[in-house]
PDB file with one MODEL, atoms N, CA, C and O in Angstrom:
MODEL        1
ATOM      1  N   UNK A   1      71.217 109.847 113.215  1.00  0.00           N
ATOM      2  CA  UNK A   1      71.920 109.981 114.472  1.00  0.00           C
ATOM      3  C   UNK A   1      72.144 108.613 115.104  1.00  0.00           C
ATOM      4  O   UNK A   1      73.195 108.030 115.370  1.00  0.00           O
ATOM      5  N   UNK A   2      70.766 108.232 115.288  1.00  0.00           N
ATOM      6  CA  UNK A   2      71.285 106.590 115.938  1.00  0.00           C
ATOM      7  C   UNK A   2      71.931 105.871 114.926  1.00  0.00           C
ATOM      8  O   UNK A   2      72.521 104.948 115.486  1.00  0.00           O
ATOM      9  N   UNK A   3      72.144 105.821 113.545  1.00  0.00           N
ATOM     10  CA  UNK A   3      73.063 105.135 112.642  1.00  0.00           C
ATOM     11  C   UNK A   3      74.141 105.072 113.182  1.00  0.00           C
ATOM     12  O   UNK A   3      74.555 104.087 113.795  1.00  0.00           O
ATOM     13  N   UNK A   4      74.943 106.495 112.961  1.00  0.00           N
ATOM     14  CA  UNK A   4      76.551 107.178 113.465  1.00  0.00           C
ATOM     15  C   UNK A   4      76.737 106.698 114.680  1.00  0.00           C
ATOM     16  O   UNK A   4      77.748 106.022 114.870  1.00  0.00           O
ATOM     17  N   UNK A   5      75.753 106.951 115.841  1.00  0.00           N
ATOM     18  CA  UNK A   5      76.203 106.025 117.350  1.00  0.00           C
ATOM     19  C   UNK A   5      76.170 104.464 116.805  1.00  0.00           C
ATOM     20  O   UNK A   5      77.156 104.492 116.069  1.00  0.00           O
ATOM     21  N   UNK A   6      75.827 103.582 116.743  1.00  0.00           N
ATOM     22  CA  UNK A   6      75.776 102.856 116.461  1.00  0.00           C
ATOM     23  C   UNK A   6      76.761 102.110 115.566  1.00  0.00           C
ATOM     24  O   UNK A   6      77.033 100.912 115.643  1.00  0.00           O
ATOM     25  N   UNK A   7      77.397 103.265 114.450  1.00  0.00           N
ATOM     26  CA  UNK A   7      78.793 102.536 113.753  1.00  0.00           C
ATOM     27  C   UNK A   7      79.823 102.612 114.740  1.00  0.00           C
ATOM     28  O   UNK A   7      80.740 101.827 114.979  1.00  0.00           O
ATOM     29  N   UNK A   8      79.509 103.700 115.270  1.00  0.00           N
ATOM     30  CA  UNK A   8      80.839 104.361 116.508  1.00  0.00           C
ATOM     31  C   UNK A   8      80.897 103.134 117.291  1.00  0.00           C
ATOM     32  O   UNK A   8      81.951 102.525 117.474  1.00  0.00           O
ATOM     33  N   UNK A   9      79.936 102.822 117.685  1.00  0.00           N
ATOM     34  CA  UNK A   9      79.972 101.597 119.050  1.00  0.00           C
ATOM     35  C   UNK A   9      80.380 100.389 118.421  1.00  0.00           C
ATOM     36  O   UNK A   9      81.195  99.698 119.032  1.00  0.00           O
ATOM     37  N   UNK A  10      79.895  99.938 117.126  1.00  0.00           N
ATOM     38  CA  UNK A  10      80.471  98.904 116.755  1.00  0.00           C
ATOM     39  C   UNK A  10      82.027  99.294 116.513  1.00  0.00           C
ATOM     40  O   UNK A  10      82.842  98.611 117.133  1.00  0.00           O
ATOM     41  N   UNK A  11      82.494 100.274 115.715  1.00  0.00           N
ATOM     42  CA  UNK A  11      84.202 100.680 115.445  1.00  0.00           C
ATOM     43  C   UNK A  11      84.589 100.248 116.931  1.00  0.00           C
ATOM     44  O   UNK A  11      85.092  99.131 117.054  1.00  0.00           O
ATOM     45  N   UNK A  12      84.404 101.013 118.049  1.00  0.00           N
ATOM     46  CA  UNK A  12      85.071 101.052 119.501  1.00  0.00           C
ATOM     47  C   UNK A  12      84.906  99.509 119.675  1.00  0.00           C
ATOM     48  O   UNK A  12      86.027  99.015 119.557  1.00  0.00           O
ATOM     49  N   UNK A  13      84.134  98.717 119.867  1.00  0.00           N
ATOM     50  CA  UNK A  13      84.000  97.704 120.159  1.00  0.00           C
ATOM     51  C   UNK A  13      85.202  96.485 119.171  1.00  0.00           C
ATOM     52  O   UNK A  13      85.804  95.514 119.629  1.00  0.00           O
ATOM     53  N   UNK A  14      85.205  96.900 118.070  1.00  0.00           N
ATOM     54  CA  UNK A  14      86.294  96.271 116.857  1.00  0.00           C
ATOM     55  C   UNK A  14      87.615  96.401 117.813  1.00  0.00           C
ATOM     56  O   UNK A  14      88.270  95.611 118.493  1.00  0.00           O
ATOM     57  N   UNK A  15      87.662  97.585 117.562  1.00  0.00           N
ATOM     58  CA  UNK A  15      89.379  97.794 118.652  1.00  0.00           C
ATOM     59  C   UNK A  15      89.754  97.673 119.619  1.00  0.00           C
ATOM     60  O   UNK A  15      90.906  97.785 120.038  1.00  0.00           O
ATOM     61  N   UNK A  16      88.650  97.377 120.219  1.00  0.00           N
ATOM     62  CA  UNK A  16      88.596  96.902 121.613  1.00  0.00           C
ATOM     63  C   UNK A  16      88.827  95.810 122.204  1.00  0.00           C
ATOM     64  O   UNK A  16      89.483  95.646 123.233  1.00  0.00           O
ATOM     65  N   UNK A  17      87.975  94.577 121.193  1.00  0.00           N
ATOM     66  CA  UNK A  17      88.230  93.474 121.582  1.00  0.00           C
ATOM     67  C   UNK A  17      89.242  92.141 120.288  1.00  0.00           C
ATOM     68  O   UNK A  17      90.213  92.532 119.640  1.00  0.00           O
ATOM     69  N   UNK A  18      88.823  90.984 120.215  1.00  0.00           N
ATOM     70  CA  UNK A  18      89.502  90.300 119.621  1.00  0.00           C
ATOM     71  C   UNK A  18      89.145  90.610 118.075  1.00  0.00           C
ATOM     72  O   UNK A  18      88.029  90.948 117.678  1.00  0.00           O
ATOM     73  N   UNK A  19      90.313  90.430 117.262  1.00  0.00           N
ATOM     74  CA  UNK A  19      89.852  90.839 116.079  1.00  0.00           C
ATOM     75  C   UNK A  19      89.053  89.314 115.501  1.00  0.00           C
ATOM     76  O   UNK A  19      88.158  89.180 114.666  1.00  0.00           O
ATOM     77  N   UNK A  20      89.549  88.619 116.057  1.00  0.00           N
ATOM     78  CA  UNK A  20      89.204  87.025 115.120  1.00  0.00           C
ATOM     79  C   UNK A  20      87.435  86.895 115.797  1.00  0.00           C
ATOM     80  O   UNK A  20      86.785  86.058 115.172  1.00  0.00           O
ATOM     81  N   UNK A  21      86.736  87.518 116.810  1.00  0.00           N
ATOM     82  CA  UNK A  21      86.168  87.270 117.519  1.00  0.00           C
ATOM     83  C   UNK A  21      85.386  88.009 116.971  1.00  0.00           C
ATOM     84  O   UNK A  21      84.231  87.589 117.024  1.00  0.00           O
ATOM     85  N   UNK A  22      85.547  89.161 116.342  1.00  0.00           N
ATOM     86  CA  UNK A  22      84.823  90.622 115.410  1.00  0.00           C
ATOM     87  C   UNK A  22      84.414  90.047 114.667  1.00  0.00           C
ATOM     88  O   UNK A  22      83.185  89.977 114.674  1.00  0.00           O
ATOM     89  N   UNK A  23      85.129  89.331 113.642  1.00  0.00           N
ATOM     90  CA  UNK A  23      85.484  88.708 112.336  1.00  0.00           C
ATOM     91  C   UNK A  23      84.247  87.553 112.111  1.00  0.00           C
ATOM     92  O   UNK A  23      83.485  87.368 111.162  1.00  0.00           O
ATOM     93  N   UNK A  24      84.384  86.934 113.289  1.00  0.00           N
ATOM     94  CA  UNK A  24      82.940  85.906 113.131  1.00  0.00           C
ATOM     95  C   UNK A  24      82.027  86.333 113.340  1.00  0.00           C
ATOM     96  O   UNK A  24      81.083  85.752 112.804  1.00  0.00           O
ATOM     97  N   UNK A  25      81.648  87.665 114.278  1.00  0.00           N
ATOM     98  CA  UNK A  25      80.340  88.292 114.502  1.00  0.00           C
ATOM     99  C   UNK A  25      79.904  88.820 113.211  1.00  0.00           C
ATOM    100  O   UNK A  25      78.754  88.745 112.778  1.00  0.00           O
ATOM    101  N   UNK A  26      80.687  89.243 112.756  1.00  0.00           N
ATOM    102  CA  UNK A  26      80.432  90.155 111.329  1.00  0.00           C
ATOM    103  C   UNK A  26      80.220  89.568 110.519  1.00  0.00           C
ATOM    104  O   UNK A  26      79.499  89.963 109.604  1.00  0.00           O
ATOM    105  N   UNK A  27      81.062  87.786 110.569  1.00  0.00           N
ATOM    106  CA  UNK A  27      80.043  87.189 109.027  1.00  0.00           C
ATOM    107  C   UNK A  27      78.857  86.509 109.444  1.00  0.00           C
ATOM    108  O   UNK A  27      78.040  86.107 108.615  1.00  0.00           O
ATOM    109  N   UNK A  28      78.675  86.322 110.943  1.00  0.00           N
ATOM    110  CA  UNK A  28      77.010  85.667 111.234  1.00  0.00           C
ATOM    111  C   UNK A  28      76.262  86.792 111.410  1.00  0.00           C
ATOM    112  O   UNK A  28      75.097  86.416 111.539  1.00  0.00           O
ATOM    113  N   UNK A  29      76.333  88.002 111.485  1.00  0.00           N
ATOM    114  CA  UNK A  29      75.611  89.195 111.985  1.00  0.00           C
ATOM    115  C   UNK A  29      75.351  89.652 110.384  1.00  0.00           C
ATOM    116  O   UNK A  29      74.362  89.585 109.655  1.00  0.00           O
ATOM    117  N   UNK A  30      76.736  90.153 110.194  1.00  0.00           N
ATOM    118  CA  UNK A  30      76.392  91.618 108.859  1.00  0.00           C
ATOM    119  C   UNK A  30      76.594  90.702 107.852  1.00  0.00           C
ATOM    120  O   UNK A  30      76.258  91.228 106.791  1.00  0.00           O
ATOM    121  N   UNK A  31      76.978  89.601 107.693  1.00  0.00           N
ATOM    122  CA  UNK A  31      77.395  89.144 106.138  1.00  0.00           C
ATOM    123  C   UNK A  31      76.309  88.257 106.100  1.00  0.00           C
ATOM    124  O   UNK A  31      76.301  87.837 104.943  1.00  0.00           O
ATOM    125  N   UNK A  32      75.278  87.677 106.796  1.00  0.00           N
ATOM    126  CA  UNK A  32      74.082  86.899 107.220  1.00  0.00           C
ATOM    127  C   UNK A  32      74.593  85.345 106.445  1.00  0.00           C
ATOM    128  O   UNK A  32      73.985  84.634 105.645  1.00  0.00           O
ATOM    129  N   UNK A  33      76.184  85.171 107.168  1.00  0.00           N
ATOM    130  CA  UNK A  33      76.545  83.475 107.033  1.00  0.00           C
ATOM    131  C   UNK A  33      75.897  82.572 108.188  1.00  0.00           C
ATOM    132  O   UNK A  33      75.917  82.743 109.407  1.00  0.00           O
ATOM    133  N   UNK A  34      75.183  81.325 107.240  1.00  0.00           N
ATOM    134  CA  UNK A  34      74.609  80.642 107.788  1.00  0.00           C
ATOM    135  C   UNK A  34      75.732  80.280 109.819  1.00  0.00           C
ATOM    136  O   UNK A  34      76.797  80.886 109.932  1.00  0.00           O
ATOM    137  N   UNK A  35      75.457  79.726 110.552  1.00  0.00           N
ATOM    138  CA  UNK A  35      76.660  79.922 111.715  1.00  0.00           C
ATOM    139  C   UNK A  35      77.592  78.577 111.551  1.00  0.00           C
ATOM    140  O   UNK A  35      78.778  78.758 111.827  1.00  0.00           O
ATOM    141  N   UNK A  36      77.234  77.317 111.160  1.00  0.00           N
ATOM    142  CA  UNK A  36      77.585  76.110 110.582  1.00  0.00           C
ATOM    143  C   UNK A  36      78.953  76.759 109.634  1.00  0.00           C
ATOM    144  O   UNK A  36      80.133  76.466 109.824  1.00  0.00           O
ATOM    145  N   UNK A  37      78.457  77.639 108.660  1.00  0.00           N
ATOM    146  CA  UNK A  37      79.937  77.886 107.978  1.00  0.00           C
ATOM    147  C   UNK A  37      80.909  79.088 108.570  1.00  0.00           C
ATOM    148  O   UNK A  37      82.068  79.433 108.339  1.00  0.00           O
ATOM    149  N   UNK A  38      79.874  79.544 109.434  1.00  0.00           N
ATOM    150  CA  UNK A  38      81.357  80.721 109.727  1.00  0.00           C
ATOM    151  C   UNK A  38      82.398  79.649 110.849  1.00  0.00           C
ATOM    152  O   UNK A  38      83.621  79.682 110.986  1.00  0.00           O
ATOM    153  N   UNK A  39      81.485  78.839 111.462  1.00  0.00           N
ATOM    154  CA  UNK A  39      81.992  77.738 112.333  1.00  0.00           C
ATOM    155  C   UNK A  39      83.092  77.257 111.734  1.00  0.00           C
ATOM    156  O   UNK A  39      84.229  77.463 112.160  1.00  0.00           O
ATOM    157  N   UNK A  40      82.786  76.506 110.587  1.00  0.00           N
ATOM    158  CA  UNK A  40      83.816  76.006 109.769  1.00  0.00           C
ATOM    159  C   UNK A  40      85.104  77.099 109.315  1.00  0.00           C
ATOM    160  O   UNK A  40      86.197  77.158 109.879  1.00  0.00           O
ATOM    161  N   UNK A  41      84.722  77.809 108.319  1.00  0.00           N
ATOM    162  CA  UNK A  41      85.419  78.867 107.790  1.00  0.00           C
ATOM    163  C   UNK A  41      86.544  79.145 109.058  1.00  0.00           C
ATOM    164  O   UNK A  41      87.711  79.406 108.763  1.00  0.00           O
ATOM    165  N   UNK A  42      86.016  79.055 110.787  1.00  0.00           N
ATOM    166  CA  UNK A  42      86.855  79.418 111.191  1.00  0.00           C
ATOM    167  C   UNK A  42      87.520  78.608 112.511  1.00  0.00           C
ATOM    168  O   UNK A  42      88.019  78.972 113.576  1.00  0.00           O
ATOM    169  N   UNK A  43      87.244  77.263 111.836  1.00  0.00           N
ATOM    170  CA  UNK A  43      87.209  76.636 113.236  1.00  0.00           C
ATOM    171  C   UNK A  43      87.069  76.224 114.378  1.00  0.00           C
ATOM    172  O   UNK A  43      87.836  75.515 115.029  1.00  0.00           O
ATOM    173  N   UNK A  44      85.624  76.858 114.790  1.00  0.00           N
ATOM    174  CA  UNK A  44      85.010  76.603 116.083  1.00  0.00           C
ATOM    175  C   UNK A  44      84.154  76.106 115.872  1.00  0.00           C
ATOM    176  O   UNK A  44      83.748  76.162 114.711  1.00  0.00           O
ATOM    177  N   UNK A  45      83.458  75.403 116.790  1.00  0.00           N
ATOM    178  CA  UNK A  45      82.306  75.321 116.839  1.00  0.00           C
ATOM    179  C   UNK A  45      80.987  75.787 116.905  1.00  0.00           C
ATOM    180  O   UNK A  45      81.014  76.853 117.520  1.00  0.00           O
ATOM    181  N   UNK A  46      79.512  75.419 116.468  1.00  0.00           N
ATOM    182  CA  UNK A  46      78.498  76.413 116.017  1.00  0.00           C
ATOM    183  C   UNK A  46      78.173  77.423 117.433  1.00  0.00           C
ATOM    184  O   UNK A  46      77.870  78.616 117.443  1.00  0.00           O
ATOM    185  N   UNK A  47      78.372  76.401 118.696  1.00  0.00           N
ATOM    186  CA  UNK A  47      77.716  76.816 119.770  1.00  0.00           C
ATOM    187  C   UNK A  47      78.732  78.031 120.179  1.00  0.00           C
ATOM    188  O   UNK A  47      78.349  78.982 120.861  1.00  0.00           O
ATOM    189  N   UNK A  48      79.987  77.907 119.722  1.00  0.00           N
ATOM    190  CA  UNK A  48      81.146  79.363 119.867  1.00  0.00           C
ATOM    191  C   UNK A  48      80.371  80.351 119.111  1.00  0.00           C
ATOM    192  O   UNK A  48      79.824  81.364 119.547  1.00  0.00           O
ATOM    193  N   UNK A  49      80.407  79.891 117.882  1.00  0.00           N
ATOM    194  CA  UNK A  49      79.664  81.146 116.969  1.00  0.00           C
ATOM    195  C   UNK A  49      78.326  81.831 117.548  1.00  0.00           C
ATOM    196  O   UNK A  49      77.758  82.795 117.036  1.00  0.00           O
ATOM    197  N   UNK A  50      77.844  80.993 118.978  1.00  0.00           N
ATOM    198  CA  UNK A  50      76.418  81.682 118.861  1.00  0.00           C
ATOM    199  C   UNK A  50      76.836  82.627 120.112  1.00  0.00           C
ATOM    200  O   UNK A  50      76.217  83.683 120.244  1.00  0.00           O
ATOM    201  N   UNK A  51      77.965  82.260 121.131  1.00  0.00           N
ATOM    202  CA  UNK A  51      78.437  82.756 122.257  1.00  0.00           C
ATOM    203  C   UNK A  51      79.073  84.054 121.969  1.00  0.00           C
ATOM    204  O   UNK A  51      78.850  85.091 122.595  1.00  0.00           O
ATOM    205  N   UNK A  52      80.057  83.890 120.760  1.00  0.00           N
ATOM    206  CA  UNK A  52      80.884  85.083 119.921  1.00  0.00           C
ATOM    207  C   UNK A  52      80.036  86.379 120.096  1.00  0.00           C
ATOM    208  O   UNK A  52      80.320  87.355 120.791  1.00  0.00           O
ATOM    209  N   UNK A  53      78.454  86.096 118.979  1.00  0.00           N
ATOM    210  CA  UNK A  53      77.501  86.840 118.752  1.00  0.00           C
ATOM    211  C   UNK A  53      77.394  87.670 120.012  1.00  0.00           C
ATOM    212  O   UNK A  53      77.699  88.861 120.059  1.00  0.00           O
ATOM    213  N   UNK A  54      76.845  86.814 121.236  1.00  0.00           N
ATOM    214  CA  UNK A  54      76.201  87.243 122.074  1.00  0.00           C
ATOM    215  C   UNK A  54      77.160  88.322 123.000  1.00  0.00           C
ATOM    216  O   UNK A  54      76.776  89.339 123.576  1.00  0.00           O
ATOM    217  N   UNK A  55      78.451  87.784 122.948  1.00  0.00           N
ATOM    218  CA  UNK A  55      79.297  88.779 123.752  1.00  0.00           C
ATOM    219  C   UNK A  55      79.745  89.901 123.140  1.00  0.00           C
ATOM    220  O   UNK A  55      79.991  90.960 123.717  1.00  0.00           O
ATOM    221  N   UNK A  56      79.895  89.604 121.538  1.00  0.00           N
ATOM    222  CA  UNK A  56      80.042  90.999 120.689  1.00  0.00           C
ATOM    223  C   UNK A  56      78.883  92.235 121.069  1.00  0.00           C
ATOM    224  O   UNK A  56      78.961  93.432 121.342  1.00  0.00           O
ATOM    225  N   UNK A  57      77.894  91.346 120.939  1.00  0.00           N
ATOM    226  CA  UNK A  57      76.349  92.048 120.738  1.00  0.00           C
ATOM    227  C   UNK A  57      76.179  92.910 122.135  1.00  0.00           C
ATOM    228  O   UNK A  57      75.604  93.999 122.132  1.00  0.00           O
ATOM    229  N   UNK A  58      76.765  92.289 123.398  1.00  0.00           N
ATOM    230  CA  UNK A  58      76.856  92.730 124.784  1.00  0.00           C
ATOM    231  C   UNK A  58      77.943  94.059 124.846  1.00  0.00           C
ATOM    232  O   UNK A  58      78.043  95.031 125.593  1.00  0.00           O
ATOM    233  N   UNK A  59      78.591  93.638 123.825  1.00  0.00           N
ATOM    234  CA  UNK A  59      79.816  94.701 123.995  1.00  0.00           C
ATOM    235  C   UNK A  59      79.927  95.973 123.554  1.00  0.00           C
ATOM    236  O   UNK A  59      80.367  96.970 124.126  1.00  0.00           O
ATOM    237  N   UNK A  60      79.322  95.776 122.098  1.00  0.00           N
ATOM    238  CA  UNK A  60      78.580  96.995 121.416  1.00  0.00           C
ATOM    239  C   UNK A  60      77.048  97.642 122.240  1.00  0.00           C
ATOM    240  O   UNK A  60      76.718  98.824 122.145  1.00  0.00           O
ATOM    241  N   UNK A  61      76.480  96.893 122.805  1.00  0.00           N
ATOM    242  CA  UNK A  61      75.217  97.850 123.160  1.00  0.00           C
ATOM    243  C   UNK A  61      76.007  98.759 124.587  1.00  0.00           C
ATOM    244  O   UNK A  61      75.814  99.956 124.797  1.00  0.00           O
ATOM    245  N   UNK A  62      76.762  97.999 125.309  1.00  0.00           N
ATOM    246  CA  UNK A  62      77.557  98.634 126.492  1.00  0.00           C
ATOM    247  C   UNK A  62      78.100  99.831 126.284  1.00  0.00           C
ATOM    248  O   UNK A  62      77.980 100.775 127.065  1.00  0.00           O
ATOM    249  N   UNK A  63      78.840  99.860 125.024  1.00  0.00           N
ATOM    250  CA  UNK A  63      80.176 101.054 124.049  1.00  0.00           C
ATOM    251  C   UNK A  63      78.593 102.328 123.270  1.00  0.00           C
ATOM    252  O   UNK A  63      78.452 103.529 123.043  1.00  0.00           O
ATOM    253  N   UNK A  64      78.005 101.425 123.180  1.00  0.00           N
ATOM    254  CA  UNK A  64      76.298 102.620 122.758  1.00  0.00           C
ATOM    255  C   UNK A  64      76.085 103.254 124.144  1.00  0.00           C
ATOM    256  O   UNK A  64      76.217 104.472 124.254  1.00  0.00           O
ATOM    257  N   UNK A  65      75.768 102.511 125.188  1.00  0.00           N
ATOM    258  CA  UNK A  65      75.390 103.102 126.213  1.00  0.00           C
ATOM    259  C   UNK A  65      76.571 104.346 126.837  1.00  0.00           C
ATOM    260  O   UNK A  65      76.074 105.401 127.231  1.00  0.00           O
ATOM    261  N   UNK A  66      77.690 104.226 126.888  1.00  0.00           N
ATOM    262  CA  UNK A  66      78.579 104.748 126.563  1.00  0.00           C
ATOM    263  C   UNK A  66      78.503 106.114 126.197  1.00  0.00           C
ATOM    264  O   UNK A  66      78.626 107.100 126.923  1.00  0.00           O
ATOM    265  N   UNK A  67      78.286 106.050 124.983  1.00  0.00           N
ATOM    266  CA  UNK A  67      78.529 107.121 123.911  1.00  0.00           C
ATOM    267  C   UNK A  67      77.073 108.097 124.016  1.00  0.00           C
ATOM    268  O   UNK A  67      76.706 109.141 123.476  1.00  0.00           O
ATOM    269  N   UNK A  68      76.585 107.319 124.835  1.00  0.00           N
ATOM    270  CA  UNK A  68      75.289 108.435 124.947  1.00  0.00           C
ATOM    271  C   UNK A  68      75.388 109.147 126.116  1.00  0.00           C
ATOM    272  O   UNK A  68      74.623 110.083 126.354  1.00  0.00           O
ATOM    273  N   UNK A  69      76.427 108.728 127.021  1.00  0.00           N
ATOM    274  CA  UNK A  69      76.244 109.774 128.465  1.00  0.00           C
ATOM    275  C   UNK A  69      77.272 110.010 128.158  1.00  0.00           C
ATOM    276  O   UNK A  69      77.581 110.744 129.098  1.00  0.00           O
ATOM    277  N   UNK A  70      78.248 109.967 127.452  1.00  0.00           N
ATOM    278  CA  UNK A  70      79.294 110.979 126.927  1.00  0.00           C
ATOM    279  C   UNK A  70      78.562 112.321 126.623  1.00  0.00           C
ATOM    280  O   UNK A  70      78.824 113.331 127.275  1.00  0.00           O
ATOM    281  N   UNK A  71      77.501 112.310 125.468  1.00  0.00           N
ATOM    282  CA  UNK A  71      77.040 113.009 124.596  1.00  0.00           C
ATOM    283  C   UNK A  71      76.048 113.919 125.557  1.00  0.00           C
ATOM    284  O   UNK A  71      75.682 115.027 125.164  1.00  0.00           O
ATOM    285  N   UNK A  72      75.607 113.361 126.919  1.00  0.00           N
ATOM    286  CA  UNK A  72      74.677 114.145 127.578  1.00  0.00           C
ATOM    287  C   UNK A  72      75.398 115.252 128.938  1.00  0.00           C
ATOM    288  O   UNK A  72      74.659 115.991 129.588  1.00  0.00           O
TER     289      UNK A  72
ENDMDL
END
């Protein structure tokens, strides 16, 4: 159950916000790229890559919180 909420919130959160912004969370988060190369790979800098994380990470637990007082 918490899996499925949890893909849900990340999906909503994908479409929601920037795709290029997804894109780096997902290779420093789920693809476990060092942040130096997703930096590179995508042109920002490391300290973007760690900001990216943090606002993705803010965005998805928000879209969880969400989906649970939907559900109640």
């Amino acid at each position: 159950w918490q899996t499925n909420l949890l893909n849900a919130a990340m999906n909503n959160a994908k479409r929601r916000g920037d795709p290029q912004k997804y894109q780096i969370f997902d290779f420093y988060v789920n693809k476990d790229w060092a942040p130096g190369k997703v930096a590179e790979c995508f042109g920002v800098s490391v300290e973007q890559v760690y900001q990216i994380k943090h606002r993705v990470t803010e965005a998805i637990r928000i879209e969880v919180s969400r989906l649970e007082k939907e559900m109640t």
